[in-house]
TORVEX-509926 format. One line per 10 residues: number of its first residue (from 1); for each residue x, z, y of C-alpha. Coordinates in nm, 4 decimals. Layout:
<atoms>
NUM> X Z Y  ... .
</atoms>
This chain:
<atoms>
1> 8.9081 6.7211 15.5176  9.1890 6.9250 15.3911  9.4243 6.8181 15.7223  9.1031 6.9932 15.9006  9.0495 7.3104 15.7151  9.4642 7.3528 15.8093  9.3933 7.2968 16.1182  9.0731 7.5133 16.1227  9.3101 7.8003 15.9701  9.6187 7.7238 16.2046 .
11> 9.3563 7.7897 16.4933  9.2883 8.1592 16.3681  9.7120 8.2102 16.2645  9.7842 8.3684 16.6132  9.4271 8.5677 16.6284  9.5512 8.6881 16.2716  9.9034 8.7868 16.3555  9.8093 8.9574 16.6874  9.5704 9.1609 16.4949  9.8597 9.2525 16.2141 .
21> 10.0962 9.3266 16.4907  9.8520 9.5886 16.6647  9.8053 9.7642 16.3012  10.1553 9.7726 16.1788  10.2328 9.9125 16.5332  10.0004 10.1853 16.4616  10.1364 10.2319 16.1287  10.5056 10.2931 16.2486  10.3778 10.5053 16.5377  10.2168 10.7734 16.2855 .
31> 10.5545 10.9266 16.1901  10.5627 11.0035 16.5892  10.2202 11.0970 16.6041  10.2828 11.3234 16.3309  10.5888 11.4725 16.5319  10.3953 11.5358 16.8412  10.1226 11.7034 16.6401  10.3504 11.9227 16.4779  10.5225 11.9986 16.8115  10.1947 12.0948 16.9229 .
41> 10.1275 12.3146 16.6756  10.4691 12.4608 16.6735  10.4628 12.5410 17.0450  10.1128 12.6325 17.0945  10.0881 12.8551 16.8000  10.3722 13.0032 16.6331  10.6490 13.0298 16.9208  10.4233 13.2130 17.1533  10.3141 13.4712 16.9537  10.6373 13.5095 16.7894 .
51> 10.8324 13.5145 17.2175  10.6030 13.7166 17.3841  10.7311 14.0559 17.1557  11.0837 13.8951 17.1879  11.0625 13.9173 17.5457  11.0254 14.3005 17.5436  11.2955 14.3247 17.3191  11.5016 14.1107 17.5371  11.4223 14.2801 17.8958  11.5666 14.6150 17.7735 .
61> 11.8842 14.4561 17.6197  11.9591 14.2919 17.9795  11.8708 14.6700 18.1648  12.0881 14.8396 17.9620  12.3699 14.5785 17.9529  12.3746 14.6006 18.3131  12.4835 14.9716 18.2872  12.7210 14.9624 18.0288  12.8236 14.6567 17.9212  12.6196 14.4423 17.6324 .
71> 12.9397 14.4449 17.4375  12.9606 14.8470 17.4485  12.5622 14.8861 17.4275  12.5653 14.6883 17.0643  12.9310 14.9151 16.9555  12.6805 15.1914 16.9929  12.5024 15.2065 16.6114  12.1991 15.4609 16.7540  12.1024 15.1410 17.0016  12.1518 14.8873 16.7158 .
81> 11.9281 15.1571 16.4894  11.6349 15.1071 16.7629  11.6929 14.7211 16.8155  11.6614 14.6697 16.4287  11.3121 14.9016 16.4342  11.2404 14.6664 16.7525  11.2835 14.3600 16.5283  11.1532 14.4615 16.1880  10.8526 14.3797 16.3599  10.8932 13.9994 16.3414 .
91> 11.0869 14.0177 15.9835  10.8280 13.9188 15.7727  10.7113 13.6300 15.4770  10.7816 13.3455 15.7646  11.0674 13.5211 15.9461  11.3383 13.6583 15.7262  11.6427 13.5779 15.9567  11.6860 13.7634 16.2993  12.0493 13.8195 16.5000  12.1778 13.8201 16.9028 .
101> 12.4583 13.6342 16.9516  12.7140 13.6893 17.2312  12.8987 13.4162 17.4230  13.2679 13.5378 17.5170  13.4938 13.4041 17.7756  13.6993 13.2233 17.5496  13.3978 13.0177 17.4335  13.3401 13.1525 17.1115  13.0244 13.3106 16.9707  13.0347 13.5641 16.7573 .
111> 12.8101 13.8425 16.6114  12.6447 14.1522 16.7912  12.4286 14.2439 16.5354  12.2479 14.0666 16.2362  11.9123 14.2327 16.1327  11.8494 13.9431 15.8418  11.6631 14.0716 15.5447  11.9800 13.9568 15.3420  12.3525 13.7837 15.3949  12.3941 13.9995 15.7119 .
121> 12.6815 13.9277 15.9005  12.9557 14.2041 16.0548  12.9523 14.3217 16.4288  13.1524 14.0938 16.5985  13.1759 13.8346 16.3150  13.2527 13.4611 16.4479  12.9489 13.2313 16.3935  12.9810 12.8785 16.3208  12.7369 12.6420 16.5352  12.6885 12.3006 16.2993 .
131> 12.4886 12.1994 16.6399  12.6406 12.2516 16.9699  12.3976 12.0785 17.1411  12.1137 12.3647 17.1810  12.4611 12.6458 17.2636  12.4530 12.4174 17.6584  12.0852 12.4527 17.6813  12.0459 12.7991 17.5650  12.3507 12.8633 17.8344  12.1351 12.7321 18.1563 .
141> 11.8976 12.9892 18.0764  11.6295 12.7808 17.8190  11.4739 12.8883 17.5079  11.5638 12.6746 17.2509  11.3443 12.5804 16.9180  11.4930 12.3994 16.6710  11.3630 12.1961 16.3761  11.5361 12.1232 16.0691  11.4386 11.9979 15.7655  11.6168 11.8739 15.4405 .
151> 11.4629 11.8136 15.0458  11.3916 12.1928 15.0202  11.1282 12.1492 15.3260  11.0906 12.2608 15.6926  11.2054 12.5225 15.9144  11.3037 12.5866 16.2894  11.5276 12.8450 16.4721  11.3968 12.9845 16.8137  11.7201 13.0481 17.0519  11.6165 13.2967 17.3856 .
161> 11.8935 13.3545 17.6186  11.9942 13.7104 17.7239  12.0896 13.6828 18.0915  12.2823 13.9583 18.2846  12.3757 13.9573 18.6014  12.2794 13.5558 18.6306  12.4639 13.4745 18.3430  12.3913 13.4185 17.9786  12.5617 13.6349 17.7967  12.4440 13.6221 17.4897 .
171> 12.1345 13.5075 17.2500  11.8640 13.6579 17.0386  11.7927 13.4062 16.7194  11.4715 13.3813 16.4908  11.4872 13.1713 16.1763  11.1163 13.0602 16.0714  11.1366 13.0211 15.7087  10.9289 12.7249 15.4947  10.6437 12.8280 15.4446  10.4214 12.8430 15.7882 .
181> 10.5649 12.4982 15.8336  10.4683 12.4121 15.4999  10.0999 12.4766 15.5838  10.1081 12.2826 15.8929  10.3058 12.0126 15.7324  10.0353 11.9843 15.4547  9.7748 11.9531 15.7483  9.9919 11.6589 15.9419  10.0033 11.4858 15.5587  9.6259 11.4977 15.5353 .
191> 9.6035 11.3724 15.8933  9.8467 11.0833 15.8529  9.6681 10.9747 15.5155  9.3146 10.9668 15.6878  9.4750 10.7154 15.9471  9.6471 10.4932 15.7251  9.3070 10.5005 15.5005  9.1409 10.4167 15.8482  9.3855 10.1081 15.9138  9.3254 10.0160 15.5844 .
201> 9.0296 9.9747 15.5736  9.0241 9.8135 15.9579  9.2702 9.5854 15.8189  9.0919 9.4767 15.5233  8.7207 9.4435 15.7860  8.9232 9.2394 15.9593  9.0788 9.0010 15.7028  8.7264 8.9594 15.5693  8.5603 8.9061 15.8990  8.8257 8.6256 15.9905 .
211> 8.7099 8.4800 15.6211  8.3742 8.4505 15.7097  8.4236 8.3933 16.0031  8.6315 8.0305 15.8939  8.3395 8.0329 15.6507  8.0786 8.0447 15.9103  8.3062 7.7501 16.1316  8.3416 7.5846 15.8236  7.9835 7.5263 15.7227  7.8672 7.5049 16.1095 .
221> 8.1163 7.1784 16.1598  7.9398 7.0364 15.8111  7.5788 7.0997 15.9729  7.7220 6.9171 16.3028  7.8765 6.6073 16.1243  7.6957 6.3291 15.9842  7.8065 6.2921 15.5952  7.8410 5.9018 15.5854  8.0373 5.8158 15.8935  8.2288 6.1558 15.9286 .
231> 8.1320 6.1356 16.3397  7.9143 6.4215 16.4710  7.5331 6.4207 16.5052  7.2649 6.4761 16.7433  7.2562 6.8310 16.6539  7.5703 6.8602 16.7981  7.5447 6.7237 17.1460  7.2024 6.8869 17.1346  7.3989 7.2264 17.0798  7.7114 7.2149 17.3227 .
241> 7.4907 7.0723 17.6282  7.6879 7.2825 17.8478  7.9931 7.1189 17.7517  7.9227 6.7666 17.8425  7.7814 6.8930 18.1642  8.0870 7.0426 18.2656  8.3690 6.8334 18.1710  8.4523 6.4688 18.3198  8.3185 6.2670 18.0134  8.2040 5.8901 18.0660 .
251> 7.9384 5.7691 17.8244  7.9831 5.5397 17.5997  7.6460 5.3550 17.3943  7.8282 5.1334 17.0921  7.5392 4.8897 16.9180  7.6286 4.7129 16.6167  7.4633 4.3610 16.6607  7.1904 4.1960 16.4366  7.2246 4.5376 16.2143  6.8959 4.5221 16.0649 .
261> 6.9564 4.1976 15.9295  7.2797 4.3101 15.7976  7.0808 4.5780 15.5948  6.7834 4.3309 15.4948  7.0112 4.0370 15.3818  7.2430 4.1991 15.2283  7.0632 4.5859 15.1071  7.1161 4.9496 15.2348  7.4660 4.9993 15.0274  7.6250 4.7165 15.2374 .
271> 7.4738 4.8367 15.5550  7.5883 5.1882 15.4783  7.9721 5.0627 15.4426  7.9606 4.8810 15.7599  7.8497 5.1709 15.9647  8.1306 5.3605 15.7725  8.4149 5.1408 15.8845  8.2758 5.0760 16.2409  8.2622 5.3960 16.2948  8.6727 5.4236 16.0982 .
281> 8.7523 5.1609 16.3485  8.5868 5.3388 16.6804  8.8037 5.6686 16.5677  9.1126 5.4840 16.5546  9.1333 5.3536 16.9255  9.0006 5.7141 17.0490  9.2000 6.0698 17.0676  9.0705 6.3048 16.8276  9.1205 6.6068 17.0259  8.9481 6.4762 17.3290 .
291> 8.6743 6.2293 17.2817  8.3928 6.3018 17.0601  8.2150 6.0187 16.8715  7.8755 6.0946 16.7401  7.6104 5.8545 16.5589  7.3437 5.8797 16.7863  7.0347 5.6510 16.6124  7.0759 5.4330 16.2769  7.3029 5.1855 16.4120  7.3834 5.3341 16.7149 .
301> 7.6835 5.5462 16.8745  7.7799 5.7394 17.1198  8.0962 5.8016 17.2575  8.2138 6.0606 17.5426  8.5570 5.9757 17.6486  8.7127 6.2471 17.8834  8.9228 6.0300 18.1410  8.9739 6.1413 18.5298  8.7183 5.9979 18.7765  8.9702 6.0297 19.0302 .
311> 9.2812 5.8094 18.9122  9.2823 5.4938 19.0649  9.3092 5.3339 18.6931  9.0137 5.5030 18.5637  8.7517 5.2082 18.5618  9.0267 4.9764 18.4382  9.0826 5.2396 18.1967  8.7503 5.2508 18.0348  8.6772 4.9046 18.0680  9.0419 4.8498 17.8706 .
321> 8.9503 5.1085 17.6140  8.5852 4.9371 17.5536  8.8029 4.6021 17.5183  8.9694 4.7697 17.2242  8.6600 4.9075 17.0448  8.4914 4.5663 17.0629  8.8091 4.3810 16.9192  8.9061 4.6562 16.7039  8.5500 4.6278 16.5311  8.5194 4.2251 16.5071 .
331> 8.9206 4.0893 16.4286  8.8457 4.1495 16.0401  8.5684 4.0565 15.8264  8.4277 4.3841 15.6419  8.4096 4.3677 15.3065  8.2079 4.5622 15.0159  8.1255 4.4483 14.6708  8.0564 4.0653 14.7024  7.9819 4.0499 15.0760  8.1995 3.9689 15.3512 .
341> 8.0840 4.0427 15.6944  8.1827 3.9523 16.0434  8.0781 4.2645 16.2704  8.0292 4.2312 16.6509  7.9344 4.5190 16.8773  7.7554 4.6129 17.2364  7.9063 4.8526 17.4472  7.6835 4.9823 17.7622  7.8890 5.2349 17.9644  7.7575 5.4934 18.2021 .
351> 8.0595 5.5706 18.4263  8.1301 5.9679 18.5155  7.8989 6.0956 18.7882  7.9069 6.4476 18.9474  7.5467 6.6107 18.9696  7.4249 6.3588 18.6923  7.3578 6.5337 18.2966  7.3803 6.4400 18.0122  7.0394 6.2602 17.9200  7.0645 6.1036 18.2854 .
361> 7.4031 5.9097 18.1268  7.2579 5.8450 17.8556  7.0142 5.6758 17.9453  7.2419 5.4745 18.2466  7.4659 5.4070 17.9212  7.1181 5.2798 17.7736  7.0833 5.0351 18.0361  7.4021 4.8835 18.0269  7.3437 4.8489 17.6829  7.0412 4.6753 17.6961 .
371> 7.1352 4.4557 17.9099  7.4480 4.3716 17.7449  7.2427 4.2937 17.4259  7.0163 4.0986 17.6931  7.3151 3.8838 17.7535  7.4065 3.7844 17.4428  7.5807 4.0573 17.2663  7.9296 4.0956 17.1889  7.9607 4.1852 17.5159  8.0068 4.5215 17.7400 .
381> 7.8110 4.5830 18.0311  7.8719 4.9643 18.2970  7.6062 5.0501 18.4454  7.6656 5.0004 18.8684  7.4946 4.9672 19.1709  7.2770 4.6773 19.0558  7.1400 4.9468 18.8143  6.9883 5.1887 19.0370  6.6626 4.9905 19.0970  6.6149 5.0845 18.6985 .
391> 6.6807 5.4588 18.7554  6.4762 5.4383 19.0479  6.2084 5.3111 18.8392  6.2121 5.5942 18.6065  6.1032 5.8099 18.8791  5.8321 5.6284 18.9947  5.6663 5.5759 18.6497  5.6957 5.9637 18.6245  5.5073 5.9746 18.9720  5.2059 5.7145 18.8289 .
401> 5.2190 5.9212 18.5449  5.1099 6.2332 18.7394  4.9217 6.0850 18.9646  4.6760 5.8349 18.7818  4.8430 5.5108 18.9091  4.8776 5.4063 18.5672  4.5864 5.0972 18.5008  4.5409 4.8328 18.2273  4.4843 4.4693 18.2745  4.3390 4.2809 18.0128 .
411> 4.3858 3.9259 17.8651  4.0608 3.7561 17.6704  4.1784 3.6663 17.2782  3.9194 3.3725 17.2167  3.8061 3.2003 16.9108  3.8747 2.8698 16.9482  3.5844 2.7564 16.7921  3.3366 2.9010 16.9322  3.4775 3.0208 17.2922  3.3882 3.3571 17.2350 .
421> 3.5756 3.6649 17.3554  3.6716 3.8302 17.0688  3.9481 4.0813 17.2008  4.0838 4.1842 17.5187  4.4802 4.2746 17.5196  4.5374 4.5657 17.7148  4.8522 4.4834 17.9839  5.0040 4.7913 18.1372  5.0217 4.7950 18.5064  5.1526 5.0988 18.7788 .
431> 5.0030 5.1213 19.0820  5.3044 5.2177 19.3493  5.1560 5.4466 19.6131  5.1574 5.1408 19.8552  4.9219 5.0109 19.6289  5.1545 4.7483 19.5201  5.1380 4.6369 19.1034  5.4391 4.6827 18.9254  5.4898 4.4686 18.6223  5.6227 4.5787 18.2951 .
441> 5.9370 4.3561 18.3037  5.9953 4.5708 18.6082  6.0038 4.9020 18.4291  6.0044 4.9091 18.0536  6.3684 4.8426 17.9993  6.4521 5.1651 18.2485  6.1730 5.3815 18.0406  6.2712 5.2613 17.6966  6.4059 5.6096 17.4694  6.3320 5.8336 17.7481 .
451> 6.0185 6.1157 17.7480  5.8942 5.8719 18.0796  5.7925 5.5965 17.8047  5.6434 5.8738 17.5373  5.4003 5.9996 17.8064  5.3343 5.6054 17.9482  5.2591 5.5207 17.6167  4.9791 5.8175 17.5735  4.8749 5.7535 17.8969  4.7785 5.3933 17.8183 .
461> 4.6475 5.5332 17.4968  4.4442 5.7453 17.7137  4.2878 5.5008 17.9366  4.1911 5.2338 17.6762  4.0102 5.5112 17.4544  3.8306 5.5684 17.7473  3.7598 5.1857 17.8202  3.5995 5.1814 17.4537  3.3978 5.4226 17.5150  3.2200 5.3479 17.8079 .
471> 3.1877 4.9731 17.6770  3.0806 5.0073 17.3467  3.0717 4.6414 17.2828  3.4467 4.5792 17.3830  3.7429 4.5474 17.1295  4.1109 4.6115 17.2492  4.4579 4.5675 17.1539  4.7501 4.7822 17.2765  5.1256 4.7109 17.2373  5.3164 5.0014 17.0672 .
481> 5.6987 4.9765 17.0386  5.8542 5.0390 16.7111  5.9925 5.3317 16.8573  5.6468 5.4856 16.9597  5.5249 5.3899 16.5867  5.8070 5.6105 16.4601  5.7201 5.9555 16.6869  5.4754 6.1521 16.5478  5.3254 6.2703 16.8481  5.1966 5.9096 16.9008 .
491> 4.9974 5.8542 16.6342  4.8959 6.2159 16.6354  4.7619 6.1826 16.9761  4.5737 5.8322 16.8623  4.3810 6.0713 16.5788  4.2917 6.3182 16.8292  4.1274 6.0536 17.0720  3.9519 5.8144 16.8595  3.6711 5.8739 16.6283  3.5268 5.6028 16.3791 .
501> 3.3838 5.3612 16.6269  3.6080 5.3777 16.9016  3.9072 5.3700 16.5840  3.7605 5.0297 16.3845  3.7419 4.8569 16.7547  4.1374 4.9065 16.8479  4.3900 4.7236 16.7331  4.7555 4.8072 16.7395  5.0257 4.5540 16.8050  5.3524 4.6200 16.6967 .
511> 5.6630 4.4063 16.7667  5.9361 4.3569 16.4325  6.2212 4.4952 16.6193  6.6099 4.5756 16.5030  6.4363 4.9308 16.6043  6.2783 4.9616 16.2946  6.5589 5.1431 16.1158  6.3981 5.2444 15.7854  6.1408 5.0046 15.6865  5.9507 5.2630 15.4452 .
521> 5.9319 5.5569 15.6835  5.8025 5.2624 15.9235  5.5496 5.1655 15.6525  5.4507 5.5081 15.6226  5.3900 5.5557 16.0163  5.1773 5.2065 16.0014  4.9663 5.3336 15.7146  4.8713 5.6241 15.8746  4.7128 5.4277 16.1860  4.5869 5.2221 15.9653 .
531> 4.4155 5.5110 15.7955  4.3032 5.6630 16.0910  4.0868 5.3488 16.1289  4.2444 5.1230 16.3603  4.3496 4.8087 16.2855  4.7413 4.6181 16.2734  4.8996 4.3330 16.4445  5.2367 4.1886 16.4268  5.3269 4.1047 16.7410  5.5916 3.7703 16.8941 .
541> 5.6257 3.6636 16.5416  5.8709 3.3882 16.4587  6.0730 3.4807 16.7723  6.4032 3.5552 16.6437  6.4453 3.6482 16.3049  6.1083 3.7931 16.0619  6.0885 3.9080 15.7580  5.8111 3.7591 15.5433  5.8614 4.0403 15.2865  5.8117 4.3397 15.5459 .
551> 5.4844 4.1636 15.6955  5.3168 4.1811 15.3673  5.4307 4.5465 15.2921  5.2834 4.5973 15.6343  4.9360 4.4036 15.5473  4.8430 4.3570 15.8722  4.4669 4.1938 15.9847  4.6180 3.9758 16.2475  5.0019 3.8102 16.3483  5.0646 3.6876 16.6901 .
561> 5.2384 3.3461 16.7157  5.5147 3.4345 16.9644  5.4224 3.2370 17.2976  5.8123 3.0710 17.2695  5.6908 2.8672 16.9634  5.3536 2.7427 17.1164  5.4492 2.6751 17.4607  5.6048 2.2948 17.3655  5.4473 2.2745 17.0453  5.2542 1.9400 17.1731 .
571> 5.6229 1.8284 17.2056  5.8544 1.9464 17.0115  5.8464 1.8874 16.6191  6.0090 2.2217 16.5391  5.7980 2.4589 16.6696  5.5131 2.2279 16.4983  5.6966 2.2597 16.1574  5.7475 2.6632 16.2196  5.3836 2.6890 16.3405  5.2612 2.5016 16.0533 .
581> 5.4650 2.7163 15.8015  5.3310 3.0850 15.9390  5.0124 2.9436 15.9333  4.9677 2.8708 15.5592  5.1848 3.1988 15.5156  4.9146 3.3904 15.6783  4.6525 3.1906 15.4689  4.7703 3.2791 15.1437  4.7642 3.6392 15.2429  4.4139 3.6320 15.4127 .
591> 4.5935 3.7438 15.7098  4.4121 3.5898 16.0877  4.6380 3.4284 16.2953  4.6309 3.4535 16.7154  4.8336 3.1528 16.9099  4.9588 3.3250 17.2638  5.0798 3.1589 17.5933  4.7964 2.8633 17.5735  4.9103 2.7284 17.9025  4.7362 2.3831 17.8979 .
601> 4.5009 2.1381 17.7320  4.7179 1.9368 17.5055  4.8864 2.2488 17.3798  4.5380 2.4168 17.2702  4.4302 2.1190 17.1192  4.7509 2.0969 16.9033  4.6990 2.4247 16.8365  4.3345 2.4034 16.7064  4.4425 2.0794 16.4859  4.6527 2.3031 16.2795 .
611> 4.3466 2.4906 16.2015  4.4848 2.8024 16.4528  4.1110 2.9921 16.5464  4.2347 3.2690 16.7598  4.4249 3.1595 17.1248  4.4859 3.3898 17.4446  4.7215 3.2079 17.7314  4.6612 3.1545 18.0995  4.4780 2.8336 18.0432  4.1851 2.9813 17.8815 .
621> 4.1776 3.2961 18.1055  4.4626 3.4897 18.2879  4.4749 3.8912 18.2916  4.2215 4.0948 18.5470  4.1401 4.4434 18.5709  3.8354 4.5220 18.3782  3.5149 4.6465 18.5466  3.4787 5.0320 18.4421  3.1306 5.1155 18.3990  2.9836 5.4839 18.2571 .
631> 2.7890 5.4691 17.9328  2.4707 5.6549 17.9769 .
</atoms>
């Protein structure tokens, strides 16, 4: 966790840093900012007024210059009397230094005249330029300002040529003194403080934003991961859709085999640390960065693996890579407390297809799977061209669905004793639009975990509500998967259909699956149909592996002996033995028990020595479609 949170803050490092360099760039470019507003002010305020009476001044130097000479026009003290009354003007709190300079031939400058308000220099004094820089501008003909400053404070010189005869001949110079620049200075300070208080406080927005923003990334990747196998949930796939739509991802459906007796054998602790180190081991043959792992049902996973759909290795590819995962899991026992289990897994694999989304993989991936688990687990299966008549299927289930082609056949359940019909088990059928039946072994698997099989399911629902209505004298049992017990809307939709008579006549079967994830959340779902009115069956039992303990938490009215068990139980002592052994089970518990696939004579007559009373099979009566006649 801490390699991530690194990583999470590595991620945000350059965003960070960018950011930083923008600011510090506009903290070294106020010092300019506060020398172009000060040039600004300078030039648009003070120098103008200050020129445009210097420019008088200066026209009636160069006039009379022209007739004398400017070097005899300054000798002359009556003309340097009116130039200093000229200047006096502009000697004042912010000017107190005012002189012309001349520029001989032998490229020395010296004094004209000096109209300071002290140190005045001497008529034809030498003057010592610290700066000869502004003496070659001033000498093309350009006013100069200049600005100085040192620990005392600010001040600037304004240099305007004096130009006789298309020559400069000489220079009229105004020192500003501190104090006007002071003021302005003072107003640049306050300036540059408001925009470093600005960046400071855009730097500090932005620290904290990035904060909560790794906050907000932070507790968003802990609402998207599942907290025992660290691989990311539902909510996640459900939430970056668009993602897996656009990128090349093949789909990946990982089953851990015989889970459910894993947790009922062994408890929910041991069944929790296998699905921890599966899902270590599926992480360590994957790249982090690029495939995403997420636990998609209790024992189930999904995994997208980004790999190119055009490179001629890319099925041998994924078929190598689903090699590793199933190895990877089963080469070592897992271990935890005192048990030691051997894991195996089921891969079904839904190979990259443009124009096909997400749920449409899935559920290709779903078939492979199932078919893989089919076959004997262990095993991985891709879903091909030998698939498509299942995803064809899906289609024209939807189509029955919508257009009423969906029927029920119904099997007789007798008592034995007596021959009487006592139940009629309600077989789905679809009529195709060529009128054609399709069977259930024909279309279920496709269906199965799909919105198809929710609305098939209410459907049938539907239409055997409606049978026990218009035959009030008729009881029926329907087949729900474990999957339908655990969605709400199911046995929501039963409540809204049934009322007390039509509810104490139907019976719901339910087959023990490795479905059932959470036994008491499945209790809970059972109690509530139970509730409602209707009554339970356990459905195939003894095929595979039961539980004893979760049928009697389940107290169901009747169990089904799965047909597998009483098809060769005139032959084979086994099934006789298992038969025998479910029967006094159900006995003790006052639970009825119904033999299926009676098939011939000697096998109901076995069956009715070991004191079975209820039978259904093709010997006493096959399936038919039911006359549907209106109540009055």
């Amino acid at each position: 966790m801490k390699q991530k949170n690194r990583k999470l803050l590595f991620d945000y490092l350059p965003v960070f840093f960018i950011l930083l360099g923008i600011l510090l760039t506009m903290y070294f470019a106020v010092p300019r900012v506060k020398s172009i507003i000060e040039d600004s002010i300078i030039k648009n305020a003070i120098v103008p007024t200050v020129s445009k009476g210097l420019d008088k001044v200066i026209n009636q130097i160069e006039k009379e210059s022209q007739r004398v000479g400017i070097v005899k026009l300054f000798e002359n003290e009556k003309f340097r009397d009116w130039l200093e009354d000229k200047l006096s003007l502009f000697l004042n709190e912010d000017v107190k230094y005012a002189y012309i300079l001349y520029f001989d031939d032998d490229g020395k400058i010296r004094y004209l005249a000096d109209f300071s308000k002290e140190d005045r220099a001497q008529f034809w004094q030498s003057f010592n330029a610290y700066n000869e820089k502004w003496i070659s501008q001033v000498k093309k003909g350009r006013p100069v300002v200049i600005k100085q400053s040192d620990y005392t404070g600010l001040w600037l010189t304004l240099v305007k040529p004096i130009i006789i005869d298309g020559r400069v001949k000489a220079a009229v110079v105004i020192d500003f003194s501190v104090s006007k620049l002071k003021e302005i200075q003072g107003i640049i300070d306050k300036i540059q403080e408001f925009i470093l208080a600005f960046l400071t406080f855009i730097l500090v927005s932005i620290l904290v934003s990035i904060y909560q923003f790794i906050r907000y990334k932070r507790s968003l990747k802990k609402m998207y991961i599942d907290p025992l196998t660290g691989a990311y949930n539902r909510l996640y796939m459900y939430d970056n859709i668009e993602m897996f739509q656009k990128l090349p991802y093949t789909t990946f459906i990982i089953d851990i085999d015989f889970f459910k007796r894993i947790n009922d054998t062994y408890g929910h602790d041991v069944g929790d640390a296998v699905l921890k180190e599966v899902a270590r081991r599926i992480k360590s043959c994957i790249r982090e960065e690029e495939d995403i792992l997420i636990r998609y049902g209790g024992e189930e996973f999904l995994l997208f693996v980004k790999a190119n759909p055009e490179s001629e290795d890319y099925r041998y590819n994924i078929v190598q890579l689903a090699a590793r995962l199933r190895s990877e899991v089963s080469k070592k026992i897992i271990h935890h407390n005192s048990a030691s289990i051997k894991v195996t897994i089921s891969i079904g694999i839904a190979p990259y297809r443009e124009n096909t989304d997400i749920e449409q993989a899935i559920k290709m991936a779903d078939i492979a799977l199932y078919r893989a688990k089919k076959n004997g687990r262990n095993r991985v299966e891709i879903f091909d061209r030998d698939f498509e008549n299942s995803s064809k299927s899906i289609s024209i289930i939807k189509e029955a669905i919508d257009n009423n082609g969906v029927v029920c056949w119904y099997q007789p359940i007798f008592n034995l004793r007596t021959g009487k019909i006592v139940k009629l088990e309600s077989l789905v059928r679809i009529v195709a639009k060529n009128g054609k039946l399709i069977y259930p072994y024909q279309f279920l698997n496709a269906i199965r975990r799909t919105y198809v099989h929710v609305d098939l399911t209410k459907k049938v629902i539907e239409y055997n509500v409606n049978v026990l209505k218009e035959n009030p004298d008729v009881n029926i049992s329907i087949n729900l998967s474990a999957l339908d017990i655990y969605n709400e809307d199911i046995i929501q939709y039963i409540d809204l259909l049934v009322d007390k008579n039509t509810a104490r006549r139907l019976t719901i079967e339910i087959l023990e699956s490795e479905d059932i994830e959470d036994y008491q959340y499945f209790k809970e779902k059972v109690m509530k149909i139970k509730d409602i009115g209707c009554g339970i069956a356990i459905d195939d039992f003894g095929a595979g592996y039961s539980n004893f303990a979760h049928i009697v938490e389940l107290v169901p009215d009747y169990i089904k002996i799965d047909g597998s068990l009483i098809k060769d139980i005139d032959i084979n002592p086994r099934s006789i033995t298992i038969v025998k052994a479910i029967k006094y089970f159900a006995d003790e518990l006052g639970i009825d028990v119904i033999a299926e696939y009676i098939h011939s004579q000697t096998v109901l007559k076995k069956v009715m020595e070991m004191g079975v009373i209820y039978g259904q099979g093709y010997f006493l009566r096959k399936p038919a479609l039911l006359k549907r006649r209106k109540t009055a």
